[in-house]
C-alpha positions in Angstrom: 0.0 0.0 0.0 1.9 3.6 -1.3 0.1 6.5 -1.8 -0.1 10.2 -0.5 -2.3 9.3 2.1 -2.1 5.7 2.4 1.1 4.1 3.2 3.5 1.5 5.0 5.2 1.7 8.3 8.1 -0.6 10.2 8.2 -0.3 13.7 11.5 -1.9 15.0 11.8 -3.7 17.8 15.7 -4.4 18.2 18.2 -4.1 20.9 21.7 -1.4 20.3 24.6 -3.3 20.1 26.1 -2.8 23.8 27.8 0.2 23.7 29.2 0.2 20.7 27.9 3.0 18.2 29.2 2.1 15.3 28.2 -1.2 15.0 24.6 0.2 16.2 24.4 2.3 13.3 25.4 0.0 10.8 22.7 -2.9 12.2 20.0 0.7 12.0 21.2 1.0 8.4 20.5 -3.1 7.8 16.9 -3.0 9.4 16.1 0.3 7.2 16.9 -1.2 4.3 15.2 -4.7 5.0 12.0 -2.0 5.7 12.4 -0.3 2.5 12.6 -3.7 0.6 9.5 -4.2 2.1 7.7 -1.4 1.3 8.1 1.0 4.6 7.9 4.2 3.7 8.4 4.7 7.5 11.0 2.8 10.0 10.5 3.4 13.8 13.3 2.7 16.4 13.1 1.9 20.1 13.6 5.5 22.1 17.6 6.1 22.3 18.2 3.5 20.1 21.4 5.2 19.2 24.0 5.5 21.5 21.9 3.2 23.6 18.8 3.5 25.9 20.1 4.6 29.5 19.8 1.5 31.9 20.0 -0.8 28.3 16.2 -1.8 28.9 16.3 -2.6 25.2 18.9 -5.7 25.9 18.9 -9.3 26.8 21.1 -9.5 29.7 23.3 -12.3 27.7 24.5 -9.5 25.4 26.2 -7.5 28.1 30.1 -8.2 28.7 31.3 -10.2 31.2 33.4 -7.5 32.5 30.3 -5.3 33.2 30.2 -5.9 37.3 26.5 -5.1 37.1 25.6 -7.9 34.6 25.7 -9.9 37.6 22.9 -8.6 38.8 20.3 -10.2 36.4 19.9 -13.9 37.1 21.5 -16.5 34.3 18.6 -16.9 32.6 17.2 -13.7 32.2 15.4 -12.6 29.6 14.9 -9.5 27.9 15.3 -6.3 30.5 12.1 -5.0 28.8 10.0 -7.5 27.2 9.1 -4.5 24.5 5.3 -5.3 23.4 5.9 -2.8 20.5 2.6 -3.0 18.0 1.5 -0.1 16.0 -2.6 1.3 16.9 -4.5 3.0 14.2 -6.4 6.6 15.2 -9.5 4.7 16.2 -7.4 2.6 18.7 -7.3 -0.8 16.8 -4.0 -2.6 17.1 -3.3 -3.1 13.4 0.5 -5.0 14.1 2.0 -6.8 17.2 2.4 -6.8 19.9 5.8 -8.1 19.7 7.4 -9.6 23.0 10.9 -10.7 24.2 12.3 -10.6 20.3 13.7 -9.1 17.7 11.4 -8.3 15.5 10.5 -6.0 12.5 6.7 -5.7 12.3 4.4 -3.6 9.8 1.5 -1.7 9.2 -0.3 -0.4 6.5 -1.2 3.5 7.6 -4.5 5.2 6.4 -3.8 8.9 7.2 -7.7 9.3 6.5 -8.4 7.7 9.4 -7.0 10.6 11.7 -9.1 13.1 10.3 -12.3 11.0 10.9 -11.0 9.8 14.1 -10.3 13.2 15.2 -14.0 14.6 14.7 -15.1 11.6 17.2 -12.6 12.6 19.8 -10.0 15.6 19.6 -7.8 14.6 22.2 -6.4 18.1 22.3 -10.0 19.8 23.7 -10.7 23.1 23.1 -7.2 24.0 23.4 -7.1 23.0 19.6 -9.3 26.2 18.8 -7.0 28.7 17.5 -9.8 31.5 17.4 -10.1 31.1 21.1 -6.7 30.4 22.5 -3.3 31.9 21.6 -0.1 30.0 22.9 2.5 32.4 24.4 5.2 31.3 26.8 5.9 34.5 29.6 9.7 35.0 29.2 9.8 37.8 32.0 10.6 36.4 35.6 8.4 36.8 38.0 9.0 38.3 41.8 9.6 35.6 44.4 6.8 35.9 46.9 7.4 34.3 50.4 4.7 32.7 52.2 
């Protein structure tokens, strides 16, 4: 599916290789071209994906060097850190892919960007704060006085 409004998506749901950057970016470069071969027009990574997540929730313990001290700290047969449940939701709150848990996986969706319009006449999750002809955003850059109480 490939059009202006309709279109494919890959959500990724892959560990960083343990602190190592390079070999993170190249394995990002792999899965975006696997996607593309597939027909995403779209590739989503895990949050941080590169350098690394802090606290490497996106890791199976296994993957972490022994001369990490806190790799001791998981039990032997750990699995993931974060078992990930990645899946992709359409506007009307349908899971279209996944979940995926405890595995790499690449998953996809076919996106309908129709959808949000409808969806958002149902339910604007931004309230009236989405009326431009009634609010104004400004952010107050002037510091106000201290009061004690």
């Amino acid at each position: 599916m490939s059009s202006e409004k309709n279109f494919t998506v890959a959500v990724a749901q892959v560990t960083p290789i343990f602190l190592d950057r390079q070999a993170t970016l190249e394995k990002a470069c792999d899965i975006i071209a696997e996607a593309g071969q597939n027909g995403a027009k779209l590739v989503v990574f895990p949050e941080a994906f590169i350098p690394a997540y802090p606290d490497w929730v996106w890791l199976v313990p296994e993957d972490i060097p022994d001369r990490f001290e806190f790799k001791k700290l998981y039990p032997e047969d750990a699995g993931w850190i974060n078992s990930g449940r990645s899946c992709v939701i359409d506007p009307q709150g349908n899971i279209i892919a996944g979940p995926v848990e405890n595995r790499e996986e690449i998953i996809y969706a076919d996106i309908d960007l129709d959808l949000i319009t409808a969806s958002k006449r149902m339910f604007d999750v931004a309230g009236h704060y989405a009326r431009p002809d009634v609010f104004e955003f400004a952010v107050n850059r002037h510091l106000a006085e201290l009061k004690e109480v």
